[in-house]
N, C-alpha and C positions, 0 to 999 in steps of 0.2 A: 759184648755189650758196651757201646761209648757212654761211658757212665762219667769220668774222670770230667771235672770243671766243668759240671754241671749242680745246678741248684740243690741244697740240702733241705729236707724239712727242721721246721721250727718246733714238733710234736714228738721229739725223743728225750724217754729219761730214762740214762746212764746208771744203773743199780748194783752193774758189776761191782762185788768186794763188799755190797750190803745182802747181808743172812737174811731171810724173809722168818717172821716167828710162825710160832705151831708146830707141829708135829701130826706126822700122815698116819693115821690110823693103822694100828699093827695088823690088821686083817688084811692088808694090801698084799698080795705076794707076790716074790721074785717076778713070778712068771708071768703076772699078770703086769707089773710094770713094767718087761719088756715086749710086751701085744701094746701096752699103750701107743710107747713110745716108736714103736712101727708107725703106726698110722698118723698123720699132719690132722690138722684141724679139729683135735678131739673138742667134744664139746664141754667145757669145762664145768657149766652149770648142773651136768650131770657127774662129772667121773673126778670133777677136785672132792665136789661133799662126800665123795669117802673117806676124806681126810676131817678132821678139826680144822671147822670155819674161823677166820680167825679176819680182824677187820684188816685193810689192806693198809701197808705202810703210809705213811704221810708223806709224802716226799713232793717238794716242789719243783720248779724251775730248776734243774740241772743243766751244768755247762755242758756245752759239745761235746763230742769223743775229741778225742786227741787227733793230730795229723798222723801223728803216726797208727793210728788203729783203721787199716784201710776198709779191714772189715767191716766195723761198726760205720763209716763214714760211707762207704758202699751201702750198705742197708739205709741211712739217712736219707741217700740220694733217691732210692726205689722207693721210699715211700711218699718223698717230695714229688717222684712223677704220678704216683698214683693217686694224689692229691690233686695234681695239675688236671689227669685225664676225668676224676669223680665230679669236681667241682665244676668241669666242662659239659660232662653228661645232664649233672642234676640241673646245673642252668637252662637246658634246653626243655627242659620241660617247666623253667618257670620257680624251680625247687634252688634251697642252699642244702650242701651238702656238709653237714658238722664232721668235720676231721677230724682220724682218731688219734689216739697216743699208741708209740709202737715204747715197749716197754724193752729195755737190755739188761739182761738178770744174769747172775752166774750161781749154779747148783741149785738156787731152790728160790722162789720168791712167792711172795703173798697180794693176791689177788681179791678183788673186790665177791669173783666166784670163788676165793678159798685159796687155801696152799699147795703150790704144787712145785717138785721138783723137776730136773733138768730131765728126768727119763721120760717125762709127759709129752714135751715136744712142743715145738711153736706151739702157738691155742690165743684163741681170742676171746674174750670174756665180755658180754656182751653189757652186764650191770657196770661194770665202769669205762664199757668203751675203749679198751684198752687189746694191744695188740703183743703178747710177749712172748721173746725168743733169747733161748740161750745160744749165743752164737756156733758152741762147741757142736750144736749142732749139724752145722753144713759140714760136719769132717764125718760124720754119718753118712750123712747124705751122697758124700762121695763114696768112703770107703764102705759102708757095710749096703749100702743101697745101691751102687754102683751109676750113682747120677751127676757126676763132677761138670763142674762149667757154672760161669755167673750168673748165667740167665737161669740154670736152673736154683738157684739161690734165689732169684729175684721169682720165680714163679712162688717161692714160699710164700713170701710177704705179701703178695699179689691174692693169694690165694687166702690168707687170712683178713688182709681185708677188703675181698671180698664176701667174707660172713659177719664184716661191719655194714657192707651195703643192704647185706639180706636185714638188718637190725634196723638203720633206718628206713628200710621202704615197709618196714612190719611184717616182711613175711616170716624172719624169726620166731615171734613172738605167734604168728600163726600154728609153726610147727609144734611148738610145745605147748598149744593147748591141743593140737590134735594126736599128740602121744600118750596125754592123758589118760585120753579112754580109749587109748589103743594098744592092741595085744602085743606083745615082745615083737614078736614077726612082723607086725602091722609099723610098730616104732620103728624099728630099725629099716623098713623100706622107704618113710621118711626121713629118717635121718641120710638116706643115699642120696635121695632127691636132696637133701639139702644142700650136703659136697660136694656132689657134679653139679651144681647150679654152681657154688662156691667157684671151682673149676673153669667154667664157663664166664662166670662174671672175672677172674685172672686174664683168660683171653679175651676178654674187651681192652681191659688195661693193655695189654702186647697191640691190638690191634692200632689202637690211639696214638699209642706210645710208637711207631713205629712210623702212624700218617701223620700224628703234626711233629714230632720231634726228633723222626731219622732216630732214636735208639739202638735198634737189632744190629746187630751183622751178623755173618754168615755162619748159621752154626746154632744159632742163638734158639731157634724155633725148633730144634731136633731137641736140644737140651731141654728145654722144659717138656717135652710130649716123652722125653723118655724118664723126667722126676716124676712125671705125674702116672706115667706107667710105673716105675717102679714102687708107688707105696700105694698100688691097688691090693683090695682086700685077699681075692684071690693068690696072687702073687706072694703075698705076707702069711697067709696062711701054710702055704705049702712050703714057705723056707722054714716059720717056725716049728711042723709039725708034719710035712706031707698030706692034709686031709683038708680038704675046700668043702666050706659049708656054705652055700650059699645063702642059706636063708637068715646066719648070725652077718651079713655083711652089714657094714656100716656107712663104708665110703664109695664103693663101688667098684668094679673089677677094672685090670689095667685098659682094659682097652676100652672102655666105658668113660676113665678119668679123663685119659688121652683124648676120645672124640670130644666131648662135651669142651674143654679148653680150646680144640679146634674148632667150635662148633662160634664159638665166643668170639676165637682169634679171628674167624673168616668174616662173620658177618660185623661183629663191632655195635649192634645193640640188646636193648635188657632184653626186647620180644625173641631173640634167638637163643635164651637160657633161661624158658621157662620150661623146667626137668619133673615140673608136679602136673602138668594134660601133655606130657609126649606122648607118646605109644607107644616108643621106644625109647629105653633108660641104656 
């Protein structure tokens, strides 16, 4: 990915070395916070309030990362393009697109949806518009997920916010009135459609990113279609435990994450990642 001297966003606050307060509800176990932290994009207004709500730090204006933090300076740049490609789309219809905060936490931070530690995983919270990731993550990502490479880094970011696009077009906010009065099964079939739209709206960002600003190279589009296979439900289930249920998925199975990203990346608009009238998910 030519990422290097290119444009940073102005929407990142640096928290690394600040403790988030609260404490996660002792009912949370082992085992259940390493199923979390399988899966990207959990949705936090569900799975932090199993913790103590707690209001979200104050923190302002924070300086840059360092030159030397390439990682954090990498993640500034992918969200600066992702900024570049939203605010291109939403203009075309006439829309501004309010730009979100990508948040850099270490072990634990507090969030406008609650407190959550580093086993939860990137997540985006949709009451403060905020995007947070503890970077230790992407050594996950490589070593226990087995998906190493930039671009699959940059499919994370991509990917969270794109569950900031689904916030401002309101379809968010659609979903969780319709899990209300829907049964477990029923929810969680939505919540699928949500992630592989999530998914799909990533591959517009690649698509964009690739026809106005030469981004990718060679290598780069295998990398993400194989992050995005690798933390399919199916997939994650049968490393933790050998037994695929399909009917507890949440995000959708590998090869489901994978088309739907391609499905994004090929065509490059919203009408090709609408995952709630397909016929096939």
């Amino acid at each position: 990915m030519k990422w290097q001297g290119r444009r940073r966003s102005g929407n990142v606050q640096d928290r690394r070395g600040a403790r988030g307060r609260g404490l996660i509800g002792g009912g949370i176990g082992t085992v259940v916070i390493v199923l979390i932290a399988l899966v990207l994009g959990v949705d936090p207004s569900a799975l932090l309030q199993m913790g103590d709500a707690v209001a979200p730090e104050q923190v302002g204006s924070a300086p840059p990362p360092p030159e030397s933090d390439t990682l954090a300076q990498f993640v500034s740049v992918v969200l600066a393009d992702t900024e570049d490609t939203w605010n291109a789309v939403f203009s075309e219809s006439g829309n501004d697109y309010p730009e979100p905060t990508l948040v850099l936490f270490s072990d634990a931070v507090s969030s406008a949806c609650g407190y959550a530690q580093a086993a939860v995983g990137p997540f985006y919270c949709p009451t403060d518009q905020k995007v947070y990731i503890d970077l230790s993550f992407y050594r996950d990502l490589q070593d226990r997920f087995g998906a190493p490479g930039d671009f699959a880094q940059a499919y994370v970011i991509a990917h969270e916010v794109g569950h900031h696009v689904q916030t401002v077009l309101g379809i968010s906010s659609e979903v969780d009135a319709a899990r209300r009065g829907a049964t477990q099964e029923e929810g969680n079939r939505l919540s699928v459609m949500q992630e592989l739209q999530a998914d799909c709206l990533a591959g517009i960002w690649a698509h964009h990113a690739q026809r106005a600003r030469d981004l990718l190279e060679r290598g780069d589009i295998e990398e993400a279609l194989n992050a995005a296979a690798a933390i399919g439900d199916d997939r994650l289930q049968r490393q933790a435990g050998g037994y695929v249920t399909p009917e507890s998925f949440t995000h959708g199975t590998s090869e489901q994450r994978a088309r739907w990203f391609r499905n994004g990346l090929d065509a490059g608009t919203l009408a090709a990642c609408d995952t709630f009238s397909a016929q096939r998910l």
